[in-house]
C-alpha positions as CSV (number, residue, x, y, z in Angstrom):
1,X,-30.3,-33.5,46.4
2,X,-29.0,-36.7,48.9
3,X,-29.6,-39.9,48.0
4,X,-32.6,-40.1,50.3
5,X,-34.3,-37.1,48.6
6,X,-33.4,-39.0,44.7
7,X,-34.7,-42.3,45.9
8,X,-37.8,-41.1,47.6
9,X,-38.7,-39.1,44.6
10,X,-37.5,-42.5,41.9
11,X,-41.3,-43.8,41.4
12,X,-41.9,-43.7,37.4
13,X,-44.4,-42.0,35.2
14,X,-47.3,-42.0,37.7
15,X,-45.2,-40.4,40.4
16,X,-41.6,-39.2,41.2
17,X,-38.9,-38.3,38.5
18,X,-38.1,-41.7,36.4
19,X,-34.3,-41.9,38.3
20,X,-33.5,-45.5,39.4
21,X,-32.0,-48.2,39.1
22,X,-31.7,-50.9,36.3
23,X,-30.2,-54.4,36.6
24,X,-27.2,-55.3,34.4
25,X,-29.8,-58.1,32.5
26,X,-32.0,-55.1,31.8
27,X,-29.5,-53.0,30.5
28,X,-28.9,-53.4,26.3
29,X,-26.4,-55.0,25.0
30,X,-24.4,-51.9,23.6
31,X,-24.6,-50.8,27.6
32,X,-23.4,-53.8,28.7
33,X,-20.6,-53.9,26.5
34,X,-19.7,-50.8,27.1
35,X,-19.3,-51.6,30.9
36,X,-17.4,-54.9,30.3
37,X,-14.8,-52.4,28.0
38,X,-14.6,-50.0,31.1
39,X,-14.2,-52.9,33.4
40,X,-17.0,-52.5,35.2
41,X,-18.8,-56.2,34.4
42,X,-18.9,-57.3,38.1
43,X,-21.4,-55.3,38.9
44,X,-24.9,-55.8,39.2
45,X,-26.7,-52.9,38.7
46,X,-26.8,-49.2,37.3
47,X,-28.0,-46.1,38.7
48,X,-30.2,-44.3,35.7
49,X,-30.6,-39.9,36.8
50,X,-33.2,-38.3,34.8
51,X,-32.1,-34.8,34.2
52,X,-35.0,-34.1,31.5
53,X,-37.3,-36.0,29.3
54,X,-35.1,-38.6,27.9
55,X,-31.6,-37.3,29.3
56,X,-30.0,-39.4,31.5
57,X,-26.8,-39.7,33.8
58,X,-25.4,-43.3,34.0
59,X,-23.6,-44.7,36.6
60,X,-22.4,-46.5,39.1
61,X,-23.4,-45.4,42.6
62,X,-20.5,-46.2,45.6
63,X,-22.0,-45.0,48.8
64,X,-23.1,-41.4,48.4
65,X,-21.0,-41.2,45.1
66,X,-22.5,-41.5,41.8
67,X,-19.4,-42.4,39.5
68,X,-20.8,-41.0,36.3
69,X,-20.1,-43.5,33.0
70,X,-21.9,-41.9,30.4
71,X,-24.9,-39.3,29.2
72,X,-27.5,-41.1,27.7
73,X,-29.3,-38.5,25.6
74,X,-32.1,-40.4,24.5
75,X,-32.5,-43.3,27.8
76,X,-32.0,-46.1,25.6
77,X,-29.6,-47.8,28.1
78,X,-32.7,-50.1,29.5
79,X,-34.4,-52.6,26.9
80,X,-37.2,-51.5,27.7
81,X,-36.5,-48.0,27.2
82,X,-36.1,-48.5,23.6
């Protein structure tokens, strides 16, 4: 898919597939930690791509490049995913 196609399909439960983007005071603690280990705490946001139910690429997108940072299996990376 291009980005256009993911973003005009991100629209949650009630329509679209759950991908899109959280903000780095949404994100948990463990994730936010794990970004200032990796170097990435300047940024202010996350790109979250649903692959199925609960699975989930993170990452930080760059242009038309998502730059993966981990698989969260079970989408706990928001708070108020958990």
């Amino acid at each position: 898919m291009t980005w256009a196609e993911i973003l005009a399909a991100s629209g949650g439960r009630t329509s679209g597939n759950n991908s899109h983007y959280i903000s780095w005071g949404d994100l948990t603690k463990e994730a936010r930690d794990r970004l200032s280990y990796l170097g990435q705490d300047d940024i202010d946001q996350v790109f979250s791509l649903r692959l199925a139910g609960t699975k989930r690429i993170i990452g930080i997108r760059d242009g038309n490049i998502l730059h993966i940072i981990w698989y969260d299996s079970n989408h706990w990376v928001a708070e108020q995913s958990r």
